[in-house]
N, C-alpha and C positions, 0 to 999 in steps of 0.2 A: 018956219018950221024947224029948221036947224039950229034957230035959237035955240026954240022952247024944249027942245029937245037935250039941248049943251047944259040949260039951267038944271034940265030931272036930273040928269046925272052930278052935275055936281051939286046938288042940295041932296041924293043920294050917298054921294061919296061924307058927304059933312053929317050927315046923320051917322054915318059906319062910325066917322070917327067919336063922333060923342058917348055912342055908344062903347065905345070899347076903352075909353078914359077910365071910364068906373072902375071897370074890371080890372085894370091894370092896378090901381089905386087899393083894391082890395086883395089883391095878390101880394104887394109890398107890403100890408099891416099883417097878412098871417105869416110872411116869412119875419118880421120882428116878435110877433107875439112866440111864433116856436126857438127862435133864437134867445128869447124873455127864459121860456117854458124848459128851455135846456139848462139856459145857467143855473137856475133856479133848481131844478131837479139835481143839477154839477152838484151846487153849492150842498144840499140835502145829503148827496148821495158822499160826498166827502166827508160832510158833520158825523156822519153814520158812522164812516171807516175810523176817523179820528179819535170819536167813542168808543167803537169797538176794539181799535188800538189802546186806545189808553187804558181802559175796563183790563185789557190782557197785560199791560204792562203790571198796571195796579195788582191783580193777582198771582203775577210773576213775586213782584217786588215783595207782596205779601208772604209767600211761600217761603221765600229767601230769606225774610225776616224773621219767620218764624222758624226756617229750621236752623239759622245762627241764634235765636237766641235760648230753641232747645240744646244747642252744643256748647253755648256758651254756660246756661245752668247744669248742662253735665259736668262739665270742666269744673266749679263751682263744687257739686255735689261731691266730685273724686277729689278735688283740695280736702274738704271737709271731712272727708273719708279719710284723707291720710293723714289729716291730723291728729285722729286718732288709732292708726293704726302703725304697727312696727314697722318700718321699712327696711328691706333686708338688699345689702349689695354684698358682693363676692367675698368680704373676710371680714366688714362691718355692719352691723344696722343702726338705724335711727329709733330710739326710742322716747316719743316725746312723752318722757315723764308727767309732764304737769296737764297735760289731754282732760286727764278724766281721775274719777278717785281706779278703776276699775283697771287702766294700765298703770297708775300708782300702785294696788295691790298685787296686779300678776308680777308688775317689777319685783319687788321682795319678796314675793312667793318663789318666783323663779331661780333666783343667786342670793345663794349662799353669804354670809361675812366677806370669805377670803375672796369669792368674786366679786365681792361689790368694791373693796379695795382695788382693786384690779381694774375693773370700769372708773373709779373714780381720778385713779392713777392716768390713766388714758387721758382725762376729760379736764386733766390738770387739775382736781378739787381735791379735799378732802373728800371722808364720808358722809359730814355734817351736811355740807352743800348740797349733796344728791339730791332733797327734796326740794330747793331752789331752784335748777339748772329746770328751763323750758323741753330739752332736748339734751338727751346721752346718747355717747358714742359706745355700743358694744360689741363686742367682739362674737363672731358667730361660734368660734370654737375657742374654746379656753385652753392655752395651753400647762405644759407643765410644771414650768418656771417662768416667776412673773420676769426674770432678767430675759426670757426669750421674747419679749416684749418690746426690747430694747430699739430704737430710733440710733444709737451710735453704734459706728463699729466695733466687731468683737479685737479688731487688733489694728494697731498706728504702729510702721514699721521704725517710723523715726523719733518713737518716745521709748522702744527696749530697754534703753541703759538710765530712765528718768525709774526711781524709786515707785515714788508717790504721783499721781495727777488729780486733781479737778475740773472739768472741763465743764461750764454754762453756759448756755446755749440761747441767747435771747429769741430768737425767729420759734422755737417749740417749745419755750419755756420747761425745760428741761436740763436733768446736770447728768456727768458722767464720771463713774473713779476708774483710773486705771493704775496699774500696777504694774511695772518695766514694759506698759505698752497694750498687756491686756488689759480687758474691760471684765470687771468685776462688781459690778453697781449700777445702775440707774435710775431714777424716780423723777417726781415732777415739783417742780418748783413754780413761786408767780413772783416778778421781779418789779424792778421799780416802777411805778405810773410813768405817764409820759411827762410830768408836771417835774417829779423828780427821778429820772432813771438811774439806773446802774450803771455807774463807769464799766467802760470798754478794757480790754486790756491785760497785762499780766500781774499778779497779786501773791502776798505768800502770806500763809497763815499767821497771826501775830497772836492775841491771849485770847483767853475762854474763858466764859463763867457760864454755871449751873444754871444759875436764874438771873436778870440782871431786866433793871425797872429804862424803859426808853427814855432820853430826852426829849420826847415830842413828847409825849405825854405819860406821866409818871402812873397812870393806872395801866399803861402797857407793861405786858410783864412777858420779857422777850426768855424760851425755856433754849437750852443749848445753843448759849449763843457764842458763837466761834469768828472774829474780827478778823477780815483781811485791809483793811484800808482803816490805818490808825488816826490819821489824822481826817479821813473825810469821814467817818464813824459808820464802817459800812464791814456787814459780815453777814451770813445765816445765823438762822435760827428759827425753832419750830414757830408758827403761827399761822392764821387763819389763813384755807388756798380758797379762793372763789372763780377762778377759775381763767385768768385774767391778771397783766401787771399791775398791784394793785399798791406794792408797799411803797415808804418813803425812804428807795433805792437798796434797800435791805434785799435778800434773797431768801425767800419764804418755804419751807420744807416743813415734809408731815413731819406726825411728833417721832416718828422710830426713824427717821432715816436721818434728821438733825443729832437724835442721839446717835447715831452710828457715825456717825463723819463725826461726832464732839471728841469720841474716843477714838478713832481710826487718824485722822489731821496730827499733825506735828507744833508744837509751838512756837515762838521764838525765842531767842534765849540772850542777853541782854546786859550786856557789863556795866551799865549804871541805865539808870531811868532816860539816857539822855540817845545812847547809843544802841544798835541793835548788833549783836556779836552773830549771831547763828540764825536766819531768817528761816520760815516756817515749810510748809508743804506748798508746792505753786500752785497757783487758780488762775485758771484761763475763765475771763467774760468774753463770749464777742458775738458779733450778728446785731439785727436790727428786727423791730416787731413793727408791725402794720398795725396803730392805733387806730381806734373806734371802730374796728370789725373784730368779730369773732376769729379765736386761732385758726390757723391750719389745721391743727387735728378735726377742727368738722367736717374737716372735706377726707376722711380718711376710706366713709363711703364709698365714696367714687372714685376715688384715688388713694388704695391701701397704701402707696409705700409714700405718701406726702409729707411726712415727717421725716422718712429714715436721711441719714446725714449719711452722703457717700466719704467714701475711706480715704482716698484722694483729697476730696475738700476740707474734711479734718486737717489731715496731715499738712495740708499748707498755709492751716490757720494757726495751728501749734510750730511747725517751721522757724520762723521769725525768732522766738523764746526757747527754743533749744539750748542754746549756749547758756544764755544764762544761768538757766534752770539749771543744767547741769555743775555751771560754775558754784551757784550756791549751793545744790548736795555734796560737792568735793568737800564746801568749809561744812556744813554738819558730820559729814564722815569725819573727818579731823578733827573735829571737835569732839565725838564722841569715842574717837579711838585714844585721846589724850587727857580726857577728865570721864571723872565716874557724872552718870550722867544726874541730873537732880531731879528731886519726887515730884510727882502733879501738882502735891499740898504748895510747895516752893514753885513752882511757875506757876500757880494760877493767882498768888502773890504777886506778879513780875507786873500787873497790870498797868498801866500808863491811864488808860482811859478807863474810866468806870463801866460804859454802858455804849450801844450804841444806837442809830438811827433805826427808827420797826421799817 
């Protein structure tokens, strides 16, 4: 009896377990399936964010884009704007002449002759040039003398006892006359290319003529032309300013101011063709110009006194040439307190060299 009793129980206890296999077995597939159901939803629920993220970046990015490249066509529209309009700074404007026909006519509607000389002077051209130049430099108020215009100083303490000067200026392509030290003249000149420049240095006036045909090319026809360097065939004389060193080392002046230094200049004076007795009026060249950019004077805009030559820096560029200069006015004084002095008609005869380089 205690057998059959030992068997119920355990063929009981072995059904429990069979029973309860299943269940187990089925409990471990829906814990993988929700662990399936999670990632899965992870993965979804990520895709979503990463879309969502990027969708926001994209319309960031868009936004950005578009409000650079609305600021960029502003900046575009304001260029183009001021290319045709006047720019006006503290004692200069910009006036880009060649814009339009419309600031071509308010130009000449606006100034007079005597101003347009004035601006052209500035801009180192003649008048002819003005409808060439892209861009003029004008002065916002005109004043009442074109010499109060002047870039050089009104007085060099260490030229008083020097007669006569010429002073050129390569860096603002400009000259200066002084007279025992004052300044009494200035205007603008264009000097030699960079191919051929202007000697540096100190110079005295040698012969003049009226009109006289260039050696570089015989339909050049150089008007007041006044020689300081005989032998390297170099002197002013009026012709063409465009605005720019443009001649072949020559010094280029409008046509009234080459005739005012033609008659104002000294000659030399000469005891045979070989020798020079009485040397001319002195001419100072010096400075250096920054070729293939535009001069200094364009920047007078933004920087009104960019030309002006301080009085000090003069002075120590004429320095050096004192003595001499003076030594040669001693021998013209002497010379002309001991002979009666001889007529233009007879020095302008004195000539060694026919003509010089334009």
């Amino acid at each position: 009896m205690k057998k059959i009793l030992l068997i119920v129980v355990l063929f009981a206890l072995l059904f429990s377990c069979k029973k309860e296999s299943p269940n187990t077995d089925n409990v471990s597939i829906d814990t993988d399936t929700l662990e399936k159901i999670d990632t899965e939803q992870l993965r979804i629920d990520s895709l979503r964010m990463v879309r969502q993220d990027s969708l926001a970046q994209v319309h960031k990015d868009s936004l950005e884009q578009v409000k650079k490249d609305s600021l960029q066509n502003l900046i575009v529209q304001k260029r183009k704007q001021k290319k045709y309009e006047v720019f006006k700074g503290a004692s200069f404007s910009y006036w880009p002449i060649k814009a339009s026909d419309s600031i071509r006519k308010l130009f000449y509607n606006t100034f007079n002759k005597e101003q347009q000389y004035v601006i052209a002077a500035l801009n180192r051209i003649d008048t002819d040039h003005i409808k060439t130049r892209d861009t003029l430099i004008v002065p916002n108020d005109f004043k009442e003398s074109f010499i109060d215009y002047t870039p050089f100083p009104r007085k060099l303490d260490n030229l008083t006892e020097v007669a006569k000067i010429i002073i050129f200026s390569y860096p603002i392509q400009a000259y200066g006359v002084y007279e025992n030290g004052n300044l009494i003249k200035w205007g603008p000149t264009n000097m030699g290319k960079q191919s051929a420049q202007t000697p540096r240095g100190l110079f005295f006036t040698n012969w003049k003529g009226r009109k006289v045909t260039s050696t570089v090319d015989d339909e050049w026809i150089l008007n007041w032309n006044f020689n300081i360097s005989n032998k390297g065939g170099v002197g002013w004389h009026q012709y063409a300013l465009p605005g720019y060193p443009a001649s072949h080392s020559c010094l280029r002046l409008l046509n009234a101011d080459a005739q005012w230094l033609y008659n104002w200049a000294d000659q030399w004076v000469l005891s045979d063709k070989n020798t020079v007795k009485v040397k001319g009026t002195p001419v100072i060249v010096y400075g250096d110009y920054k070729f293939g950019v535009k001069g200094i004077w364009y920047q007078l805009v933004e920087y009104p006194e960019i030309t002006t030559i301080k009085k000090t820096a003069l002075e120590a560029i004429a320095e050096p040439y004192v003595a001499e200069i003076l030594n040669q006015q001693t021998i013209r004084d002497e010379y002309i307190k001991n002979k009666t002095p001889i007529t233009e008609e007879k020095i302008d005869s004195l000539k060694v060299v026919k003509d010089t380089l334009n």
